[in-house]
C-alpha positions in Angstrom: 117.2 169.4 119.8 116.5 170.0 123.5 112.9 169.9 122.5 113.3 166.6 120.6 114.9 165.1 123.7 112.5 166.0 126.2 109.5 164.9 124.2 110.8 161.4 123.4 111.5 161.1 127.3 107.8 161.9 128.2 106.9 159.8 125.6 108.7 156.8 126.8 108.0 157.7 130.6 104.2 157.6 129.5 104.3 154.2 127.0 106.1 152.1 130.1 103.7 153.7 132.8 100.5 152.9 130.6 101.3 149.3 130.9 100.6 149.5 134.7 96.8 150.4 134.0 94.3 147.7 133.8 90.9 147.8 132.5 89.9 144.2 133.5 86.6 143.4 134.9 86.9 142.1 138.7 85.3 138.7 139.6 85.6 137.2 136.3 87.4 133.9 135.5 87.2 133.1 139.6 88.1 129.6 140.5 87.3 130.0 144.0 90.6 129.6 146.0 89.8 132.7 148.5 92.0 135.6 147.6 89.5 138.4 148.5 87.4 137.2 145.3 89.4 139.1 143.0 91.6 137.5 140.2 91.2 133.7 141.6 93.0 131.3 139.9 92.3 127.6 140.8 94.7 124.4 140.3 91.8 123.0 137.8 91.7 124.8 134.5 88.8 122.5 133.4 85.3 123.5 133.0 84.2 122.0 136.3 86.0 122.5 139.7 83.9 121.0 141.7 80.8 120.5 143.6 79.5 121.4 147.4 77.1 123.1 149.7 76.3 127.2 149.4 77.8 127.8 153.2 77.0 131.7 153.2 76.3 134.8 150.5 78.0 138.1 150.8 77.7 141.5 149.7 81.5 142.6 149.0 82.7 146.1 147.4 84.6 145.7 144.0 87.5 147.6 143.5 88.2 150.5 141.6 88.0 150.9 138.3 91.2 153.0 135.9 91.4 153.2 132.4 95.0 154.3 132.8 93.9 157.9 131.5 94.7 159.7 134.8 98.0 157.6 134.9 98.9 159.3 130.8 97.8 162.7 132.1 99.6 162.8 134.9 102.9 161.6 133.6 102.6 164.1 131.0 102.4 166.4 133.4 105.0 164.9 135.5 107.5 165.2 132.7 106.9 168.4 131.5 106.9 170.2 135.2 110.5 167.7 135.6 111.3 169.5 132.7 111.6 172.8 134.0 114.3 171.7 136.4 118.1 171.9 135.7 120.0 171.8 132.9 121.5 168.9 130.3 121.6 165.1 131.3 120.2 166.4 135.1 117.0 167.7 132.5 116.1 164.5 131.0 116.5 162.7 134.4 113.9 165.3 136.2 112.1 165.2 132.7 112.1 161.1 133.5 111.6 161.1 137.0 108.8 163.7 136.5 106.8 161.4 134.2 107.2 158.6 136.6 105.8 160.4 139.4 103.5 162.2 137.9 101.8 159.1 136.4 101.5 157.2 139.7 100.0 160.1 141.3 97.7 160.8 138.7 96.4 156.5 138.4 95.6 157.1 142.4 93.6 159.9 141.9 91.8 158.6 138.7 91.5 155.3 141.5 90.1 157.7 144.0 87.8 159.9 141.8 86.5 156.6 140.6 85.0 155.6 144.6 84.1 152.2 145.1 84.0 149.6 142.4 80.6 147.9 141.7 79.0 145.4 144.3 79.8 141.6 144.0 78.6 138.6 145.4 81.0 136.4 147.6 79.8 133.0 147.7 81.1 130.8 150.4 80.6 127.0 149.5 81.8 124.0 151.5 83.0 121.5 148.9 82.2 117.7 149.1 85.4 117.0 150.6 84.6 119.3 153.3 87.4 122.2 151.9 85.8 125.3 151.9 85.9 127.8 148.8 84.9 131.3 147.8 83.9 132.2 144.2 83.2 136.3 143.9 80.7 137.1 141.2 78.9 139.7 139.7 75.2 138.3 140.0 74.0 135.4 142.4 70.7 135.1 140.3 68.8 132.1 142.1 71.1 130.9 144.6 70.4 130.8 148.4 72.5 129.2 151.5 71.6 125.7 151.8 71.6 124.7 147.5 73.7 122.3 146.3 76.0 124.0 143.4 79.1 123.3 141.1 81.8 125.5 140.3 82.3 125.7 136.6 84.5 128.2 134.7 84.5 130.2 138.7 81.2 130.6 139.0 78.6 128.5 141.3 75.6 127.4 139.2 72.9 125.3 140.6 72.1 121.9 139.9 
C-alpha cells in the first residue's frame, strides 16, 4: 500500500511539473514591442502592424531550448530519493517535496546542457510615426539598414 502511495505521489509531482516545460520555438509570432525579442505580443492582432525604416540589424543569442525531459527525470528522481526519508504522512511530503525539487533542478541542467539557443536576428525599425520597434526573427533574408519594410504577422518583410 506504501508502495501504491508513493508512486501516485511521484506521479502527480511529475504530471504538474511537466507543465512547466516548453518546447516553443523563440522569435515566432513577434509583433515587435521590444521585450528582448522573445514572445512579443503587439496591441494589433491583424496581419499588418505597421510600416517604417530598418534602423539597425542584430545578431542576438536565442534561449535555451527543454523538452521538459530533464524536468520528468529529475523529479522522478526527486521523489524517489524524498522517499527514503521518514516515515508515514512526513514520507509522502519528502516523496512530494522530492519530486518538486528534483524536477526544477533537473529542467536547469537539461537548460544548461542545452548551451545557447540558436542565433536570431533583431531588427530595429523606426516606424512612420517615428515609435521605434524590434521584431526578433530567425532569418533576415534580404534586408539591410536603410529598406523601407512592414511588419506583418511579427516579421519585417520588404516592400
Amino acid at each position: 500500500m506504501k508502495t501504491v502511495r508513493t508512486l501516485a505521489a511521484v506521479l502527480a509531482a511529475t504530471a504538474v511539473l511537466s507543465g512547466c516545460a516548453s518546447n516553443a520555438p523563440y522569435g515566432t509570432n513577434n509583433t515587435g514591442y521590444n521585450d528582448n525579442g522573445y514572445n512579443n505580443r503587439g496591441y494589433n492582432n491583424g496581419p499588418v502592424q505597421g510600416s517604417g525604416t530598418i534602423d539597425s540589424i542584430q545578431v542576438v543569442q536565442g534561449r535555451a531550448q527543454t523538452n521538459g525531459g530533464g524536468a520528468v527525470i529529475g523529479g522522478l528522481v526527486g521523489a524517489l530519493a524524498g522517499n527514503q526519508v521518514g516515515s508515514g504522512s512526513g514520507r509522502a511530503a519528502a516523496t512530494i517535496a522530492g519530486g518538486v525539487g528534483g524536477a526544477l533542478v533537473g529542467n536547469n541542467i537539461e537548460k544548461n546542457r542545452a548551451g545557447n539557443g540558436p542565433e536570431m536576428y533583431q531588427v530595429n525599425i523606426r516606424m512612420e510615426n517615428g515609435e521605434m520597434r524590434s521584431v526578433t526573427q530567425d532569418t533576415v533574408g534580404d534586408l539591410r539598414v536603410g529598406n523601407r519594410v512592414r511588419i506583418v504577422e511579427g516579421r519585417a518583410y520588404r516592400y
